[in-house]
C-alpha atoms as a printed R data frame, in Angstrom:
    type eleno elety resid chain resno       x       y       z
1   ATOM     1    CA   UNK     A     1 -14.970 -20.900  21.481
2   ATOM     2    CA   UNK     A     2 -17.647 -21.037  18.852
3   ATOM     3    CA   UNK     A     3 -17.872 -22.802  15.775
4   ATOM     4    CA   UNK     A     4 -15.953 -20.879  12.470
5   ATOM     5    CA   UNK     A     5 -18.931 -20.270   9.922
6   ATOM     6    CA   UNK     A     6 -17.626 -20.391   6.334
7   ATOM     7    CA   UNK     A     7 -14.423 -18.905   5.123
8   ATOM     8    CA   UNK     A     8 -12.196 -17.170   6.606
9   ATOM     9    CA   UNK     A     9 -12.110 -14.323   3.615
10  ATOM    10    CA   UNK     A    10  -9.319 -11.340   4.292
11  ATOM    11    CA   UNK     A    11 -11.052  -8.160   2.048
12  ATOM    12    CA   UNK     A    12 -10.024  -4.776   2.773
13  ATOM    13    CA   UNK     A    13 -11.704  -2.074   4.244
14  ATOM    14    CA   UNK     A    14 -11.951   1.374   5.862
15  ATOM    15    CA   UNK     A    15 -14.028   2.577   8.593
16  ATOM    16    CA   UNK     A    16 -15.364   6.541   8.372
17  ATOM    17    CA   UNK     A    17 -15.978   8.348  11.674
18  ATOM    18    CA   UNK     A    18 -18.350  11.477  11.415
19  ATOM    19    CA   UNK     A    19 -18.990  12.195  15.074
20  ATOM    20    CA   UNK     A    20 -15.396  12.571  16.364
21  ATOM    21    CA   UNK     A    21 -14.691   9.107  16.660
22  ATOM    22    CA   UNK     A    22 -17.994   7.932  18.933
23  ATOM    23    CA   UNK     A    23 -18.948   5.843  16.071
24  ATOM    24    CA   UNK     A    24 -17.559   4.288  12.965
25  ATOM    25    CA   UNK     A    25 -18.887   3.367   9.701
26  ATOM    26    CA   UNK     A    26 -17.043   0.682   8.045
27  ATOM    27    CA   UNK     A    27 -16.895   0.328   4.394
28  ATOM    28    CA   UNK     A    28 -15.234  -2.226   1.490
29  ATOM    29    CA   UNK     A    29 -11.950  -0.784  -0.277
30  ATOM    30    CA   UNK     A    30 -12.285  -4.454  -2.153
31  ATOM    31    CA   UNK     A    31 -13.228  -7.425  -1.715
32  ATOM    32    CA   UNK     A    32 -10.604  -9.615  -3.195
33  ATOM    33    CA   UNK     A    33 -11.769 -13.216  -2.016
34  ATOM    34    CA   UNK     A    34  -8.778 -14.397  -0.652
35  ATOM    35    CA   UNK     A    35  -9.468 -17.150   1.924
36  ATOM    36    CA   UNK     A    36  -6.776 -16.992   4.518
37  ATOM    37    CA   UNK     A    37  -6.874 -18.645   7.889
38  ATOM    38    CA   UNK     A    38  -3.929 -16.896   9.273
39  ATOM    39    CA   UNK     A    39  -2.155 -12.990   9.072
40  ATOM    40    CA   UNK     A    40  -0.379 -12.766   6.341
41  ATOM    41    CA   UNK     A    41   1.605 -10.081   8.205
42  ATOM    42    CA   UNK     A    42   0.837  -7.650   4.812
43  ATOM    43    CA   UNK     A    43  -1.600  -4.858   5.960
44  ATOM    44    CA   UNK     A    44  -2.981  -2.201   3.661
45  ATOM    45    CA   UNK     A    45  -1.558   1.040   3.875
46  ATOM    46    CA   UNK     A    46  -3.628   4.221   3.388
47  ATOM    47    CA   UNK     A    47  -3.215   7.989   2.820
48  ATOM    48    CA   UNK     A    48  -5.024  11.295   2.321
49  ATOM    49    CA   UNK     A    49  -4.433  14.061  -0.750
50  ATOM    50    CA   UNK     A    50  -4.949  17.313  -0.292
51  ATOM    51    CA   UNK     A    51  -8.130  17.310  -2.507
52  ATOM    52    CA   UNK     A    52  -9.404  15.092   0.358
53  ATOM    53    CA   UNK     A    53  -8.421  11.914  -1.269
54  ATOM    54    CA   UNK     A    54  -8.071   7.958   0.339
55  ATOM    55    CA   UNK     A    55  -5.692   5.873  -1.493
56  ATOM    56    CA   UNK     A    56  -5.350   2.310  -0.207
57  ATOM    57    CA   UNK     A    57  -2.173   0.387  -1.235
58  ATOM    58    CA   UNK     A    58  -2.741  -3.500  -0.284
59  ATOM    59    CA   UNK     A    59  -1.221  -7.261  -0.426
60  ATOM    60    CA   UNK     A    60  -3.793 -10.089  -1.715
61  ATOM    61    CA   UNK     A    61  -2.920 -13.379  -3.190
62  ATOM    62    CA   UNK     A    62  -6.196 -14.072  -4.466
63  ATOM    63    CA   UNK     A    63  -5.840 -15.895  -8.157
64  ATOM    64    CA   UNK     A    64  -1.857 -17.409  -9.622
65  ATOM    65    CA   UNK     A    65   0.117 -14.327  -8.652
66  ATOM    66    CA   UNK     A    66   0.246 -12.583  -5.321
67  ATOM    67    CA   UNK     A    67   0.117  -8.888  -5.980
68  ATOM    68    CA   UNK     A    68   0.023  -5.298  -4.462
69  ATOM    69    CA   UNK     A    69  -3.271  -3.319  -5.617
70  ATOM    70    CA   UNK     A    70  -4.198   0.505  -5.027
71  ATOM    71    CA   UNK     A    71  -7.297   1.883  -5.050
72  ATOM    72    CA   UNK     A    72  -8.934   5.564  -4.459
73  ATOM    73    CA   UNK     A    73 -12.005   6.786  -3.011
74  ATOM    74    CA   UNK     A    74 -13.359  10.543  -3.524
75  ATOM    75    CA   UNK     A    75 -16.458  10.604  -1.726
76  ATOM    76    CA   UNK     A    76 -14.615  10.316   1.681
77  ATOM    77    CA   UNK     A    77 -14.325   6.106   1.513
78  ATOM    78    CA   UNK     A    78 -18.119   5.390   0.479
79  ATOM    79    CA   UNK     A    79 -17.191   3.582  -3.049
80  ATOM    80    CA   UNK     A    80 -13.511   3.082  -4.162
81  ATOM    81    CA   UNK     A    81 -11.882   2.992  -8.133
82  ATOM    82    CA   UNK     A    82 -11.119  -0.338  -9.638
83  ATOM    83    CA   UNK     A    83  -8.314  -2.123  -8.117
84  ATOM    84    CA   UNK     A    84  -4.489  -1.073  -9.692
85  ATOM    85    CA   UNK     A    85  -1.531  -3.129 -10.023
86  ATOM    86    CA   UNK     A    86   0.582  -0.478 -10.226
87  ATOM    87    CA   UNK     A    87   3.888  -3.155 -10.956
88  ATOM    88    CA   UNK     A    88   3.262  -5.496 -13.463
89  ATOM    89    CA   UNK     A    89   6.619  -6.732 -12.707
90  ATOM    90    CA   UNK     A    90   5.877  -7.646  -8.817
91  ATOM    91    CA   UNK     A    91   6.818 -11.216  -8.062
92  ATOM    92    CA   UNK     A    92   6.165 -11.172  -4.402
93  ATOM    93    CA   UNK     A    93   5.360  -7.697  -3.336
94  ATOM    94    CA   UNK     A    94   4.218  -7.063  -0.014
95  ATOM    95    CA   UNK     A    95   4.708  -4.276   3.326
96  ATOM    96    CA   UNK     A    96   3.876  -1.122   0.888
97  ATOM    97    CA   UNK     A    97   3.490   2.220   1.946
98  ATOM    98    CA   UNK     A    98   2.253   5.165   1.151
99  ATOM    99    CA   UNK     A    99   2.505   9.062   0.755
100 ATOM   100    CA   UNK     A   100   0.277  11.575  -0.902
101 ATOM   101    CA   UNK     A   101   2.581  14.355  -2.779
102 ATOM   102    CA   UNK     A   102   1.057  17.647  -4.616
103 ATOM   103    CA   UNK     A   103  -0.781  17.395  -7.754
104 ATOM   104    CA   UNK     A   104  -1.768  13.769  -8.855
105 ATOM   105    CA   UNK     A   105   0.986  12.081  -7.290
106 ATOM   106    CA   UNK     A   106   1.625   9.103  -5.090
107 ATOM   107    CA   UNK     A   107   4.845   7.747  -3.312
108 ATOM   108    CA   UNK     A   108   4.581   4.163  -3.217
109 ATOM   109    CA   UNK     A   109   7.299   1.785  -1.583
110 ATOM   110    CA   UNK     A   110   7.314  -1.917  -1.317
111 ATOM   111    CA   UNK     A   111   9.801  -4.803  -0.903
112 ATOM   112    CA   UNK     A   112   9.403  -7.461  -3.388
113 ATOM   113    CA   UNK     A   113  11.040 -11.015  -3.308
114 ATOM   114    CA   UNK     A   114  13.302 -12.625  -6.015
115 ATOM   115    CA   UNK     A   115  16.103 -14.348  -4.743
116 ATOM   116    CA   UNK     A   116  16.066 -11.609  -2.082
117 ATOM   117    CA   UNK     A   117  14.482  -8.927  -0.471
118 ATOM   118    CA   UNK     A   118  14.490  -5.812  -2.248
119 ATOM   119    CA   UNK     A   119  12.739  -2.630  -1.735
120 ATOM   120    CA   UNK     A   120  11.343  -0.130  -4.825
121 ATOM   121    CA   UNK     A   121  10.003   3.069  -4.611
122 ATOM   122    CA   UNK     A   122   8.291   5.244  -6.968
123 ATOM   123    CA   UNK     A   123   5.573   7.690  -8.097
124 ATOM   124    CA   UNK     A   124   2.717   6.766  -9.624
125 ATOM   125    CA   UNK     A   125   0.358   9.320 -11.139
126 ATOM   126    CA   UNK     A   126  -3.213   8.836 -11.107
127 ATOM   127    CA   UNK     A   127  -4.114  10.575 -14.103
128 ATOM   128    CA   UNK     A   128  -2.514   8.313 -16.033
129 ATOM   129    CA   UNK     A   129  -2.401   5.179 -13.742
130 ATOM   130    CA   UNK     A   130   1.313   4.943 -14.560
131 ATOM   131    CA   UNK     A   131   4.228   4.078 -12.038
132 ATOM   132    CA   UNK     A   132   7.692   6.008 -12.057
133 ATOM   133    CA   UNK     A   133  10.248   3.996 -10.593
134 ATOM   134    CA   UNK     A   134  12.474   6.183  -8.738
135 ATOM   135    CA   UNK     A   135  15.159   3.448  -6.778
136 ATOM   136    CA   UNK     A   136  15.379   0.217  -5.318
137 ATOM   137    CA   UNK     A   137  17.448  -1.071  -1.987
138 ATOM   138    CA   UNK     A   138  18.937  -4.513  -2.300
139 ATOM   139    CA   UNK     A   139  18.354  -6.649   0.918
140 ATOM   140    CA   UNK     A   140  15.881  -4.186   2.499
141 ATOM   141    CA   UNK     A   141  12.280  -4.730   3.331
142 ATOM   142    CA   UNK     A   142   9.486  -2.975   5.427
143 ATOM   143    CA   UNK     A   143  10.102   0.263   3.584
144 ATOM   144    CA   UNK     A   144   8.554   3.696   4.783
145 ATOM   145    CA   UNK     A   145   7.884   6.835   3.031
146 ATOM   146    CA   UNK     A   146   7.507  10.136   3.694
147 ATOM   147    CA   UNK     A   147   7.791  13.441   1.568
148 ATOM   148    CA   UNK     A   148   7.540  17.267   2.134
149 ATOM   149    CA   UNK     A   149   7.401  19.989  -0.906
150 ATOM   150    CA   UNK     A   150  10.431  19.098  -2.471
151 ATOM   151    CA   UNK     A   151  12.114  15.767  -0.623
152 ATOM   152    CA   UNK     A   152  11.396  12.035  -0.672
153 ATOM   153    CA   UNK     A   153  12.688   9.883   2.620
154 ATOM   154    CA   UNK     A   154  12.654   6.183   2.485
155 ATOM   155    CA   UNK     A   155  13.531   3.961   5.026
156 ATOM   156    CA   UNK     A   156  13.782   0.570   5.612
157 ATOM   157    CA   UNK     A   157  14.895  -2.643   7.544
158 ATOM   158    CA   UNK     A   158  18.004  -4.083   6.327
159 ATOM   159    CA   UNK     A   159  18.085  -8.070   5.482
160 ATOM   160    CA   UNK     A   160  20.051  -8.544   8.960
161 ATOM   161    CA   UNK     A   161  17.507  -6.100  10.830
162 ATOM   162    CA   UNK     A   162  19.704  -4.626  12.519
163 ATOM   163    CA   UNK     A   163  20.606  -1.717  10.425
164 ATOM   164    CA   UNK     A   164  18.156   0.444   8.440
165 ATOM   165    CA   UNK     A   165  18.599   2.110   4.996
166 ATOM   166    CA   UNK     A   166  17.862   5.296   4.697
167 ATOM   167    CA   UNK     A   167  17.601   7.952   1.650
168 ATOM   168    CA   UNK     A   168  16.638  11.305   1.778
169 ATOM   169    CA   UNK     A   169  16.448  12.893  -2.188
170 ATOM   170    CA   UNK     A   170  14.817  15.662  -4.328
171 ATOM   171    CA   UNK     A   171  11.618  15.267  -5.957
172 ATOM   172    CA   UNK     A   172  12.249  14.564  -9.385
């Protein structure tokens, strides 16, 4: 086993495929600095509009406060916007996830720490960079979204694991 050569940085990134998946290209969503010689068991989560889109929705802990960022690319994951923190009001936010809906809109979910686990969910539109909270699940983490023309679904592991919450509702 070699030597490790300097830190151990965790930055995301995405990696672009233009001959059917022979090769890949990889390139930097951001590179947050955060030196971490372990897996934070937080990965980035990542999505496609239909105006051919990537948003990236990740953990770092880089500077005082641990934080979830999002970030979009329109030139197909070359360059990427400015980092978001879409909840100023995260205290430990991790496991997001993501769904492109129509128009400018993204469904975001994420379980955040307190005293407990709880998972939020919202839409945040990227015109104005502004996050709609739609509902939170007490004692849930790992949340999933997923959305059609006119429904939300969000599931998630309950703070036993062993049951799962679930909720299906209109878009508002």
């Amino acid at each position: 086993m070699g030597k490790r050569r300097g830190p151990m940085l965790r930055d995301i990134a995405v990696a672009r495929s233009d001959d059917g998946g022979v090769t890949f290209r990889p390139f930097v969503v951001n590179r947050d600095g955060w030196e971490v010689n372990a897996c934070p068991i937080a990965g980035a989560a990542m999505t496609i509009d239909a105006l051919d889109r990537i948003h990236v929705v990740w953990f770092t802990q880089t500077g005082e406060t641990p934080r979830l960022y999002l970030a979009s690319s329109s030139d197909h994951g070359v360059s990427f916007s400015k980092p978001v923190a879409f909840d100023p009001a995260q205290k430990l936010a991790k496991h997001a996830h993501v769904a492109a809906g129509s128009g400018n809109r993204l469904l975001i979910a994420w379980d955040d720490m307190n005293t407990s686990s709880l998972v939020k969910w919202g839409f945040f539109d990227l015109s104005t960079k502004a996050l709609k909270m739609i509902g939170t699940q007490p004692g849930a983490s790992y949340p999933i979204v997923a959305m059609d023309s006119d429904r939300i679904a969000v599931t998630a592991l309950q703070s036993n694991q062993t049951q799962v919450f679930r909720s299906i509702q209109r878009i508002p």
